[in-house]
N, CA, C and O atoms as a CHARMM CRD file, in Angstrom:
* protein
*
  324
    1    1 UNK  N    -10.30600   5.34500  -7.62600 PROA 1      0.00000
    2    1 UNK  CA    -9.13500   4.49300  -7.45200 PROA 1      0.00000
    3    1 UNK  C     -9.18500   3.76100  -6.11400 PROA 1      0.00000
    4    1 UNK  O     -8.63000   2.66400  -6.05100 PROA 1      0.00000
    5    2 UNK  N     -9.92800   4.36600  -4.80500 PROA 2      0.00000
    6    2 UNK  CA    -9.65000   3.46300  -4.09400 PROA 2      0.00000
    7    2 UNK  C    -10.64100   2.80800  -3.76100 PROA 2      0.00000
    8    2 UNK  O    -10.76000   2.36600  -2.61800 PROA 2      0.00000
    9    3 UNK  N    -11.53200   2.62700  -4.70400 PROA 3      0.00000
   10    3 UNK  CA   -13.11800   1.91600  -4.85500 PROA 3      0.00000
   11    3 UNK  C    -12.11900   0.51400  -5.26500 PROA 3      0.00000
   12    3 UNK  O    -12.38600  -0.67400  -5.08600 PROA 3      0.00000
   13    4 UNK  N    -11.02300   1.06900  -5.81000 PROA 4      0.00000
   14    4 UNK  CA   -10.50900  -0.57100  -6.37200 PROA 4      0.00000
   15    4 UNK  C    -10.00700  -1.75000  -5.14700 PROA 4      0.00000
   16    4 UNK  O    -10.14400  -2.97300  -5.17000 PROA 4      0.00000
   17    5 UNK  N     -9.32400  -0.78000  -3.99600 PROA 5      0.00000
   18    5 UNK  CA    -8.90300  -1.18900  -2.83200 PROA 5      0.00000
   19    5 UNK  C     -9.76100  -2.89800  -2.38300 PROA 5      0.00000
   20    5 UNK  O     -9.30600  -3.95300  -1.94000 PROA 5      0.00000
   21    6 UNK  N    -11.03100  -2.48900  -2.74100 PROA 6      0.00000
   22    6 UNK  CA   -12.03800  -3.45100  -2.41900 PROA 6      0.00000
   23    6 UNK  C    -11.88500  -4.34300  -2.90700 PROA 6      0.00000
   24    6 UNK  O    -12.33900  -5.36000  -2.38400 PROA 6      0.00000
   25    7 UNK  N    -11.08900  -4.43900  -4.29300 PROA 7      0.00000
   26    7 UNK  CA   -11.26700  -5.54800  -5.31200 PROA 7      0.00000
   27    7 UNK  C     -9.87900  -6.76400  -4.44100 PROA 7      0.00000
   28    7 UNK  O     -8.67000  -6.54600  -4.35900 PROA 7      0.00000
   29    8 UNK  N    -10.65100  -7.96900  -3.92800 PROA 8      0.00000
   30    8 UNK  CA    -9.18200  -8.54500  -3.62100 PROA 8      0.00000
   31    8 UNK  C     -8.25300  -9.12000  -4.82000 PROA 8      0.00000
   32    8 UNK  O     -7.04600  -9.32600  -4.69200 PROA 8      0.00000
   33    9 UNK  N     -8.89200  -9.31700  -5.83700 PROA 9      0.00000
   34    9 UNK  CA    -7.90700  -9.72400  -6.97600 PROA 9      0.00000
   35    9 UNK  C     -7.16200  -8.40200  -7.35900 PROA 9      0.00000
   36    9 UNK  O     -6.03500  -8.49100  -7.84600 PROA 9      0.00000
   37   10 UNK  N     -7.63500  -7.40200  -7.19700 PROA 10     0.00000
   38   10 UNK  CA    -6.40500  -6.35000  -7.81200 PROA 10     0.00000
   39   10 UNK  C     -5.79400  -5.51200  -6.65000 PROA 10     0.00000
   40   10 UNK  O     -5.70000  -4.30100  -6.84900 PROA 10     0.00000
   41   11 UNK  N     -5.46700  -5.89900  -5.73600 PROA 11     0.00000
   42   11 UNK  CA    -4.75900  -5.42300  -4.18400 PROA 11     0.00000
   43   11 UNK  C     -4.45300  -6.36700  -3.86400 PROA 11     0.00000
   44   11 UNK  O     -4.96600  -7.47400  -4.02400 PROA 11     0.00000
   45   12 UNK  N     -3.08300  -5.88300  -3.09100 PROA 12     0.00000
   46   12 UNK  CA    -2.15200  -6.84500  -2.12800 PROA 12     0.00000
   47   12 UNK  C     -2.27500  -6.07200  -0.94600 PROA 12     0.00000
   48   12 UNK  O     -1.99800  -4.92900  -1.30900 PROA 12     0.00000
   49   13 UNK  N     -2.55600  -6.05400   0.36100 PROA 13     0.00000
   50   13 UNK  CA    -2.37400  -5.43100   1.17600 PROA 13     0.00000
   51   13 UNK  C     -1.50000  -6.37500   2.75200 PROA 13     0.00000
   52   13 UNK  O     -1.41900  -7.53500   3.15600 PROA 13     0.00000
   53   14 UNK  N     -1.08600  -5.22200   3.11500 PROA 14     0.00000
   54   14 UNK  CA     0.36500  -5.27100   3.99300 PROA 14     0.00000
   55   14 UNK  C      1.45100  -4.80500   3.61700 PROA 14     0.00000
   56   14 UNK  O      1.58500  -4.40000   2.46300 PROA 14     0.00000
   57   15 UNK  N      2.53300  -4.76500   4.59200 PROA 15     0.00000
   58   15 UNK  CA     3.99300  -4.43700   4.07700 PROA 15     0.00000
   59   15 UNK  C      4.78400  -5.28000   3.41300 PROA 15     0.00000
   60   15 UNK  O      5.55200  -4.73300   2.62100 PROA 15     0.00000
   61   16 UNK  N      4.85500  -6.87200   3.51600 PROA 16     0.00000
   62   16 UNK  CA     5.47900  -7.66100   3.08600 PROA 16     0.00000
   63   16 UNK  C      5.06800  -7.62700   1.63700 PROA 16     0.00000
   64   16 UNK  O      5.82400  -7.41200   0.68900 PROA 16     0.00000
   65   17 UNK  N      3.65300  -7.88700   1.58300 PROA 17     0.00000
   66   17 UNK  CA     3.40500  -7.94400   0.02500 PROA 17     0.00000
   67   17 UNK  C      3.66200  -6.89400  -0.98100 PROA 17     0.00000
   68   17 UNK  O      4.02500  -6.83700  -2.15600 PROA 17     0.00000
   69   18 UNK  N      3.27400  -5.96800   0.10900 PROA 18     0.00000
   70   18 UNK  CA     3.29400  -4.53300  -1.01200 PROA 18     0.00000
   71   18 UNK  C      5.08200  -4.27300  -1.91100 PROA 18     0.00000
   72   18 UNK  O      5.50700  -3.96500  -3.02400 PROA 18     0.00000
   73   19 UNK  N      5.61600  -4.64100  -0.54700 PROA 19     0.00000
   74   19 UNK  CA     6.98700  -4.26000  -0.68200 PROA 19     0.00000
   75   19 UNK  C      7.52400  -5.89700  -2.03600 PROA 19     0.00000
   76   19 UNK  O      8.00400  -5.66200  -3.14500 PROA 19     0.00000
   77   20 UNK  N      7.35900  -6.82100  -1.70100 PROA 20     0.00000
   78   20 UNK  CA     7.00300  -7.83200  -2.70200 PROA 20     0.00000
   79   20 UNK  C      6.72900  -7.12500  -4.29500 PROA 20     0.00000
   80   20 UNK  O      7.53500  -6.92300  -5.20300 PROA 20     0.00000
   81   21 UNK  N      5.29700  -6.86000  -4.21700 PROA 21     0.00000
   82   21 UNK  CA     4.79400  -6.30100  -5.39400 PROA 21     0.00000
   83   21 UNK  C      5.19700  -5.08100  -6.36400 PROA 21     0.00000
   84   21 UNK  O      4.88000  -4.80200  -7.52100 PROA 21     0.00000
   85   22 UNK  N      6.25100  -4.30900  -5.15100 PROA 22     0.00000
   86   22 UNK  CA     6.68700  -3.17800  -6.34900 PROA 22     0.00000
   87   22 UNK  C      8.12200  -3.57900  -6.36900 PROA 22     0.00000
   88   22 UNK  O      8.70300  -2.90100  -7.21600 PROA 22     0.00000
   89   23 UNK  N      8.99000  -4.48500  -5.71900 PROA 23     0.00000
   90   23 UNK  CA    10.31000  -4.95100  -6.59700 PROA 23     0.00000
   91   23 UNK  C     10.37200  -5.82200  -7.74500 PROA 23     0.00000
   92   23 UNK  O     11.19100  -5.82300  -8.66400 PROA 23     0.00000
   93   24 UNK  N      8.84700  -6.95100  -7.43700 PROA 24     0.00000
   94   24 UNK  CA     8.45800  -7.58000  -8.61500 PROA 24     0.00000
   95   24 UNK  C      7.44100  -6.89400  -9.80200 PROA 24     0.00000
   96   24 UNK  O      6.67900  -7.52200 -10.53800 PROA 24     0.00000
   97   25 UNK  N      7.61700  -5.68100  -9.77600 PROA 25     0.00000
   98   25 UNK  CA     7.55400  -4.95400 -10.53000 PROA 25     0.00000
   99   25 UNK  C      5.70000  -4.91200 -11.01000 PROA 25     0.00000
  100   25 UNK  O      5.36900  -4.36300 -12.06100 PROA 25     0.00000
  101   26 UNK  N      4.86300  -5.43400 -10.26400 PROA 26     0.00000
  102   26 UNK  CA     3.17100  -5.77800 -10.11200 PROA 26     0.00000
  103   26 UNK  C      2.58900  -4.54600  -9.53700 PROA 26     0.00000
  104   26 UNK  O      1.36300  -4.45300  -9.47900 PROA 26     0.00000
  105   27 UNK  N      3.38200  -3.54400  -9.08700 PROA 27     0.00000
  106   27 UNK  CA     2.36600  -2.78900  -8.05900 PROA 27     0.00000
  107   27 UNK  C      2.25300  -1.53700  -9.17600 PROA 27     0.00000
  108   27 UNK  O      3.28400  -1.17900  -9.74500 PROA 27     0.00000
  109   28 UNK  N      0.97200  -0.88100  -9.47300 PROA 28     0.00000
  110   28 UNK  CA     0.73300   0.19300 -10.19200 PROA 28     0.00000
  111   28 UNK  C      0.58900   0.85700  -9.50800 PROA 28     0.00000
  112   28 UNK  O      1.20400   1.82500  -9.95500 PROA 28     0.00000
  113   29 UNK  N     -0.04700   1.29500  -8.11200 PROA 29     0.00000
  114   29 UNK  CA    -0.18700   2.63100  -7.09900 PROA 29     0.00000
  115   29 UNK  C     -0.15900   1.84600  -5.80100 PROA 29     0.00000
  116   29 UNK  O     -0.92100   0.89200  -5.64500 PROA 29     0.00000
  117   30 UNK  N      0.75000   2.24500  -4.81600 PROA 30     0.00000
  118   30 UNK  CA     0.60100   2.21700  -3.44200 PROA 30     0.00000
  119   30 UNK  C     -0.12800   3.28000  -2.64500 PROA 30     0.00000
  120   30 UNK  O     -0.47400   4.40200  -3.01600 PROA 30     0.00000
  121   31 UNK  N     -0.27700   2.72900  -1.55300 PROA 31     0.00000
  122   31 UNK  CA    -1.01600   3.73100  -0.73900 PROA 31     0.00000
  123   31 UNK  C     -0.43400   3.19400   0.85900 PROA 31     0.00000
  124   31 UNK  O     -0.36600   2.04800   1.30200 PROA 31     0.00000
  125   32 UNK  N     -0.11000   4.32400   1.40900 PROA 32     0.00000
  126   32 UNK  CA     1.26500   4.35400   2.23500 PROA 32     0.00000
  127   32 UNK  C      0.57900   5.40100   3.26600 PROA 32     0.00000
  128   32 UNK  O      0.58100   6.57600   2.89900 PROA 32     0.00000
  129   33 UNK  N      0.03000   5.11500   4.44100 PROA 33     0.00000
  130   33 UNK  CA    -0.38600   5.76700   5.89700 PROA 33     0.00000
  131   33 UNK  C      0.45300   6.51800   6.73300 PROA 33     0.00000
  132   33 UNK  O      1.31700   5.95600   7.40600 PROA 33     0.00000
  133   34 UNK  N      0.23000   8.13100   6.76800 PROA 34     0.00000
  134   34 UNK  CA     1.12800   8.44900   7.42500 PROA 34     0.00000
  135   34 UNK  C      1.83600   7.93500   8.68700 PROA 34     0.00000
  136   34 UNK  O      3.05700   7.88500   8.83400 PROA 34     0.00000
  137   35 UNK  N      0.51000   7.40100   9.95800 PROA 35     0.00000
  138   35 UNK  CA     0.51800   7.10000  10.78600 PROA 35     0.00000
  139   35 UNK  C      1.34600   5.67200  11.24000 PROA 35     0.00000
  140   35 UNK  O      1.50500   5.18200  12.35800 PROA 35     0.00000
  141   36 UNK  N      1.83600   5.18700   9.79900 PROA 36     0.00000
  142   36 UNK  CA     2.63000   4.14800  10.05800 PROA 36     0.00000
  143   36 UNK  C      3.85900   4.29600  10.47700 PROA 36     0.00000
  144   36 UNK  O      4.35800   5.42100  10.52300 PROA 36     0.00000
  145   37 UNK  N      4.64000   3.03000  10.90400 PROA 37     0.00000
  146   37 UNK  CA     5.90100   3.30700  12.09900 PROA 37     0.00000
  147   37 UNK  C      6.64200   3.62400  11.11400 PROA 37     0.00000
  148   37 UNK  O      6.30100   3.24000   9.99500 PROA 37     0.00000
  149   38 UNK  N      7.87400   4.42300  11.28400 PROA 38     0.00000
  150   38 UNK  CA     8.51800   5.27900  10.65200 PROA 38     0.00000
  151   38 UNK  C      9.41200   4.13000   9.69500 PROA 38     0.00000
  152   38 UNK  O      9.72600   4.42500   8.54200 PROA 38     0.00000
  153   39 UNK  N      9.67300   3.18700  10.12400 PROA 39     0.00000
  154   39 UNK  CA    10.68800   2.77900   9.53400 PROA 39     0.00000
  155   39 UNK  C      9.94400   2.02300   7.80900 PROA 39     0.00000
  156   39 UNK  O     10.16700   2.12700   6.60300 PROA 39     0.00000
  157   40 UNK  N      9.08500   1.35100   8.64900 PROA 40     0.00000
  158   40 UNK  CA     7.98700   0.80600   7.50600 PROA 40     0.00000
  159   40 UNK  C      7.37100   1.94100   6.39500 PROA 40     0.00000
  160   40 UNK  O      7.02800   1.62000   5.25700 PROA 40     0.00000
  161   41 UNK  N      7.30200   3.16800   6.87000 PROA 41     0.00000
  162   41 UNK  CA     6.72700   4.32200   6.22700 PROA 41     0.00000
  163   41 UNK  C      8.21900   4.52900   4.89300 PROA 41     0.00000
  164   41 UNK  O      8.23600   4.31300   3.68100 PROA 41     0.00000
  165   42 UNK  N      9.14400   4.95800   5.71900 PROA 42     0.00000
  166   42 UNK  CA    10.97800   4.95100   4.33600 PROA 42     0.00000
  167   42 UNK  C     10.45700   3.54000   3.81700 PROA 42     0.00000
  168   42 UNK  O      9.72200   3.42600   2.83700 PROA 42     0.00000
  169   43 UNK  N     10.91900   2.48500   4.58400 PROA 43     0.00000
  170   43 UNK  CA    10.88700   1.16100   3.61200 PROA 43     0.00000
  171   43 UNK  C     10.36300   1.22000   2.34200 PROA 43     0.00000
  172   43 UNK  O     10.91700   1.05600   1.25600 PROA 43     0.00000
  173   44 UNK  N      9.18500   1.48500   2.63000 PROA 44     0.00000
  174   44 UNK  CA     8.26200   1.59200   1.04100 PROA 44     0.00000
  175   44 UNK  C      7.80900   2.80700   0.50200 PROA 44     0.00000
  176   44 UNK  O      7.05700   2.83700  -0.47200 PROA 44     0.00000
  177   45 UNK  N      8.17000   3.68800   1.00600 PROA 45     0.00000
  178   45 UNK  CA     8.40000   4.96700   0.50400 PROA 45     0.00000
  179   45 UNK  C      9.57400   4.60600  -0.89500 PROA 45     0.00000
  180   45 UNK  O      9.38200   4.50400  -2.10700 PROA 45     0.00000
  181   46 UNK  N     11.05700   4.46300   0.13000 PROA 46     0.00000
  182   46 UNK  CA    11.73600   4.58400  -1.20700 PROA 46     0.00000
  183   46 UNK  C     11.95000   3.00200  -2.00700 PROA 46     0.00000
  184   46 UNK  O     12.80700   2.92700  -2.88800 PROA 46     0.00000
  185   47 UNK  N     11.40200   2.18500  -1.76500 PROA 47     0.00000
  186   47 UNK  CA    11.34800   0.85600  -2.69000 PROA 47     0.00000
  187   47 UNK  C     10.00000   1.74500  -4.01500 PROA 47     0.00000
  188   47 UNK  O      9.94300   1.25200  -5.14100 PROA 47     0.00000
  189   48 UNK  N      9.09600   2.94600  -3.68100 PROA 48     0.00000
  190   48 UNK  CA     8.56900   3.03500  -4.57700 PROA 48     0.00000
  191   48 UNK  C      9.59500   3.98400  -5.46100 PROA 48     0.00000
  192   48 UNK  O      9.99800   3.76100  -6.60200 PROA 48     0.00000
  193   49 UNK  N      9.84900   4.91500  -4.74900 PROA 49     0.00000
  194   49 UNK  CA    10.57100   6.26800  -5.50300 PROA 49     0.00000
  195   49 UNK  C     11.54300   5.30600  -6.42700 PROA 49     0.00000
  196   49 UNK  O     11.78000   5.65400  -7.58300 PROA 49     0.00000
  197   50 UNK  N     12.18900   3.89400  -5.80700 PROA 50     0.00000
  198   50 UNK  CA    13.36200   3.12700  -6.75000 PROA 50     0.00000
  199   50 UNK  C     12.72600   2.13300  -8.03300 PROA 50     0.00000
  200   50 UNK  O     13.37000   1.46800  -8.84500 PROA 50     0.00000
  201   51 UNK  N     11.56000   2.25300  -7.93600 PROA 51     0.00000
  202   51 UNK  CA    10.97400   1.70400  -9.00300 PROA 51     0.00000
  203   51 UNK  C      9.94700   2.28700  -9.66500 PROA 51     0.00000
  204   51 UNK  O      9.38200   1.65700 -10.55900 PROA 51     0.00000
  205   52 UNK  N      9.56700   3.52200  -9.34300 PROA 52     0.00000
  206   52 UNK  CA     8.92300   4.53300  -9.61500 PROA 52     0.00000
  207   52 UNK  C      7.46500   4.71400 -10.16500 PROA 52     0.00000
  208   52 UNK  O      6.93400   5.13000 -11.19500 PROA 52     0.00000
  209   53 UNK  N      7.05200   4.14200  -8.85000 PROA 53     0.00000
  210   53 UNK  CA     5.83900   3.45500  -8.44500 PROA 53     0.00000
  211   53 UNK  C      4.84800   4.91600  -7.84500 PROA 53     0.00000
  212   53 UNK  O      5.15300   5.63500  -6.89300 PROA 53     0.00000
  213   54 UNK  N      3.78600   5.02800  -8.61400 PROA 54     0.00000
  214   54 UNK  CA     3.10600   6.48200  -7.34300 PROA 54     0.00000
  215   54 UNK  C      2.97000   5.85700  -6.34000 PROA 54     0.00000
  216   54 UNK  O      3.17600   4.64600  -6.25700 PROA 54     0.00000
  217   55 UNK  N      2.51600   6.75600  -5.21400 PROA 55     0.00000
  218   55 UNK  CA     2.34100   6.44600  -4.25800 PROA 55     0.00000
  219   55 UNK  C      1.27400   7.74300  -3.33200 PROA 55     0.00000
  220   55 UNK  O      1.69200   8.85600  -3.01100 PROA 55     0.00000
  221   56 UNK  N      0.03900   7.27700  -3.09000 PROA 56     0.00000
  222   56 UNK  CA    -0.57900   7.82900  -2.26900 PROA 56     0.00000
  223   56 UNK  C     -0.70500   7.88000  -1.04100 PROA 56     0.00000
  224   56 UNK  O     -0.84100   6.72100  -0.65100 PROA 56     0.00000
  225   57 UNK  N     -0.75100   8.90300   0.18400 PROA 57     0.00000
  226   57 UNK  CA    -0.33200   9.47700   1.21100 PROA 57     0.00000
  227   57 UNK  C     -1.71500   9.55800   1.69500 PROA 57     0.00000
  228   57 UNK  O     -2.38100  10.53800   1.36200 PROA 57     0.00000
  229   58 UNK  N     -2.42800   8.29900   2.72800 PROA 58     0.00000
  230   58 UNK  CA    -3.64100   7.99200   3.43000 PROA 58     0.00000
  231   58 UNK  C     -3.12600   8.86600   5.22600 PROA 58     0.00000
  232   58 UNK  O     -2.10200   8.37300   5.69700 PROA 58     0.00000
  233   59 UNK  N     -3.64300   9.78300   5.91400 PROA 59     0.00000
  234   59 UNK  CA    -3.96000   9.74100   7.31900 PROA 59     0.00000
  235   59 UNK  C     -3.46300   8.63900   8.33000 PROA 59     0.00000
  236   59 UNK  O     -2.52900   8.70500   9.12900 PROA 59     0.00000
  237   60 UNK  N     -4.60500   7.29400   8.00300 PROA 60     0.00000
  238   60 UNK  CA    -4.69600   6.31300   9.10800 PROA 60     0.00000
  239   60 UNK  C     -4.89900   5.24600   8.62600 PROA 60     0.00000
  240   60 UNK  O     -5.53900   4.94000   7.61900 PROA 60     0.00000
  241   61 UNK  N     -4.09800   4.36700   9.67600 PROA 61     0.00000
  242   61 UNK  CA    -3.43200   3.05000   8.96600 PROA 61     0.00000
  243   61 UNK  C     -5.66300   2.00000   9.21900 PROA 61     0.00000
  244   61 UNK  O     -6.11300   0.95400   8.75200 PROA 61     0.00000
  245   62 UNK  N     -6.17300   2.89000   9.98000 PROA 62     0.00000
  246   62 UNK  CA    -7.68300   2.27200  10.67400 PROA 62     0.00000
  247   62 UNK  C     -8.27100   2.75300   9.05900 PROA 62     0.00000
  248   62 UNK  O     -8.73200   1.79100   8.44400 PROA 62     0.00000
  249   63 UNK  N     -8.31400   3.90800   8.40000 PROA 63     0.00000
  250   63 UNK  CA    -9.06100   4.16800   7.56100 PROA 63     0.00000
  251   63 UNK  C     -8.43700   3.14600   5.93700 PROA 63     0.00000
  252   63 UNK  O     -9.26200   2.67500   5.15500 PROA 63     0.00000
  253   64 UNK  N     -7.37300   3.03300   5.79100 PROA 64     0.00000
  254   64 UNK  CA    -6.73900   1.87000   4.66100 PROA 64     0.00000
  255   64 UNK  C     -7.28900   1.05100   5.13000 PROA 64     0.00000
  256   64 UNK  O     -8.33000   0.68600   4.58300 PROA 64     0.00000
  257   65 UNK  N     -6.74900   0.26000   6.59700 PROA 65     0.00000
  258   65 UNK  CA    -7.44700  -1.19300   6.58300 PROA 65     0.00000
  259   65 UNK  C     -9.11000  -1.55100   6.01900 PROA 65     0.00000
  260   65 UNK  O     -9.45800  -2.43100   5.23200 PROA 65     0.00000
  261   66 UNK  N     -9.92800  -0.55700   6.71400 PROA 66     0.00000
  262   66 UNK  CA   -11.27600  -0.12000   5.95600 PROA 66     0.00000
  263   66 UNK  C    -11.43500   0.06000   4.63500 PROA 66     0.00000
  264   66 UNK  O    -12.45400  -0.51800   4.25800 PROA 66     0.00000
  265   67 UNK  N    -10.88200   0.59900   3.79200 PROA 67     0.00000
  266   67 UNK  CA   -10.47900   0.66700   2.42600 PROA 67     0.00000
  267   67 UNK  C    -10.77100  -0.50500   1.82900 PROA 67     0.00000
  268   67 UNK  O    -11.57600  -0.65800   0.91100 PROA 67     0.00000
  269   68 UNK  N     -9.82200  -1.70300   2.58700 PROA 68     0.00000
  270   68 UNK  CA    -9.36900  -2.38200   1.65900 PROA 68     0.00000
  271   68 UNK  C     -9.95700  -4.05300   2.56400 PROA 68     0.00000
  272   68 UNK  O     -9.40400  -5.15200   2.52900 PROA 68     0.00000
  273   69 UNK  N    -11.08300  -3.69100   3.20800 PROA 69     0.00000
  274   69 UNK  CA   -12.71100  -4.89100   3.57000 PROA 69     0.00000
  275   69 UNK  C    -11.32700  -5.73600   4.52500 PROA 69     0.00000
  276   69 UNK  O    -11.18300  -6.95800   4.55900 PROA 69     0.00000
  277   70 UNK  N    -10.56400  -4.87400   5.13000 PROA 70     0.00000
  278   70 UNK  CA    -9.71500  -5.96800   6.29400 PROA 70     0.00000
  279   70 UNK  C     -9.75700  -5.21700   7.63700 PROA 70     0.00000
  280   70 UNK  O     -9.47000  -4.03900   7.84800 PROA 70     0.00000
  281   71 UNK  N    -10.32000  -6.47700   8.78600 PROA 71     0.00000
  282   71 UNK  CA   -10.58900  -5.93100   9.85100 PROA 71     0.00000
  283   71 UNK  C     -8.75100  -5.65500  10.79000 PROA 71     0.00000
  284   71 UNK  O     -8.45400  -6.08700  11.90400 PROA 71     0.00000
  285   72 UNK  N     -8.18600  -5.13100  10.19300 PROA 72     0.00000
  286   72 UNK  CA    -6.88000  -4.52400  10.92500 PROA 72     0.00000
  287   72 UNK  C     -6.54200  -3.53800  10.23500 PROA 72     0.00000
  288   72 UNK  O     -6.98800  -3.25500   9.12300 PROA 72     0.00000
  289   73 UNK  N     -5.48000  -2.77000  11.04300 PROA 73     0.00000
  290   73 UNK  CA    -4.47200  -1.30100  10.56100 PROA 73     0.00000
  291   73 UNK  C     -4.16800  -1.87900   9.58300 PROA 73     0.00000
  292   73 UNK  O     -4.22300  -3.09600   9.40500 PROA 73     0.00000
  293   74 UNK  N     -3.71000  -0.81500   8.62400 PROA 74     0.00000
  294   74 UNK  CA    -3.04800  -1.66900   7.82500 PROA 74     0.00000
  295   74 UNK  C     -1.87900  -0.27300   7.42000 PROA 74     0.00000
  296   74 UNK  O     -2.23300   0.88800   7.21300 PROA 74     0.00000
  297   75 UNK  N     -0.92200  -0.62600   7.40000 PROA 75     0.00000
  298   75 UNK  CA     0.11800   0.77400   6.70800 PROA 75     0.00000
  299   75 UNK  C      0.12100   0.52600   5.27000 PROA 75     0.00000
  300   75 UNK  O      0.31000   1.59100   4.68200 PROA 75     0.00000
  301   76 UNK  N     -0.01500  -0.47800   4.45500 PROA 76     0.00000
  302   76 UNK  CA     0.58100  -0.00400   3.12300 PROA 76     0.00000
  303   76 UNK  C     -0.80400  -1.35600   2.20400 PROA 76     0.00000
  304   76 UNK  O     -1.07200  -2.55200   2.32200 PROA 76     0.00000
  305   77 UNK  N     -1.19100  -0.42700   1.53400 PROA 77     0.00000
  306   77 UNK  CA    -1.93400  -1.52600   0.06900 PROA 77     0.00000
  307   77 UNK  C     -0.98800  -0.91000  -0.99000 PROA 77     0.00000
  308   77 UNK  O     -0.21000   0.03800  -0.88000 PROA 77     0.00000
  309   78 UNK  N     -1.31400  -1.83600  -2.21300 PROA 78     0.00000
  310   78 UNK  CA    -1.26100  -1.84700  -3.27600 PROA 78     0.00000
  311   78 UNK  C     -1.98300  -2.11100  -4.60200 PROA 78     0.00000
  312   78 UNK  O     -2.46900  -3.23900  -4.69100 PROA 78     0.00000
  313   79 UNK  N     -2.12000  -1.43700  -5.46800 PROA 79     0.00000
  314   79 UNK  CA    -3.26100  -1.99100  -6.43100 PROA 79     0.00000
  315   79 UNK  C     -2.21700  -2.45600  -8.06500 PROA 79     0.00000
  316   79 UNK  O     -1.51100  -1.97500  -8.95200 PROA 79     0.00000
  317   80 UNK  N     -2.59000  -3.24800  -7.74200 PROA 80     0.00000
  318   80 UNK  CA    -2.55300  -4.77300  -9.10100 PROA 80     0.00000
  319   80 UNK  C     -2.62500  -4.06000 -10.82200 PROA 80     0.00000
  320   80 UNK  O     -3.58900  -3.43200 -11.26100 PROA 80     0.00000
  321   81 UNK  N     -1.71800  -4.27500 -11.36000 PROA 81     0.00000
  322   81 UNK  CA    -2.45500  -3.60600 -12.70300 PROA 81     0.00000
  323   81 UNK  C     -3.45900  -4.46300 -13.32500 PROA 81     0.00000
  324   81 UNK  O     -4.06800  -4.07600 -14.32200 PROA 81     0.00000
């Protein structure tokens, strides 16, 4: 699953988009960094739990950005159905 991270047509990555992608109802699994700032971490925490979206629980926002072939942190991807 997070071999898919790579794919840029089926990931959105960042907070804006991600958070975008699971009210517009597009996001099939997030992936959500502990190490992200707290507030951004709830934000899309419960925008998933309210649309009931999984959500996977990454370490470091350095190891997602890597994930997902972008040279920054990144707190939150999403993968595309």
């Amino acid at each position: 699953m997070e071999e898919q991270l790579k794919l840029p047509q089926r990931r959105v990555v960042g907070t804006k988009q991600v958070l975008r992608a699971v009210k517009e109802g597009k996001a099939a699994r997030v992936f959500l960094c502990r190490d992200a700032d707290e507030f951004i971490y709830r934000q899309v925490e419960a925008a998933c739990e309210a649309a009931r979206v999984p959500v996977t629980v990454l370490d470091s926002m350095e190891k997602l950005g890597k994930l997902c072939l972008v040279n920054v942190k990144t707190a939150a991807a999403a993968l595309l159905p």
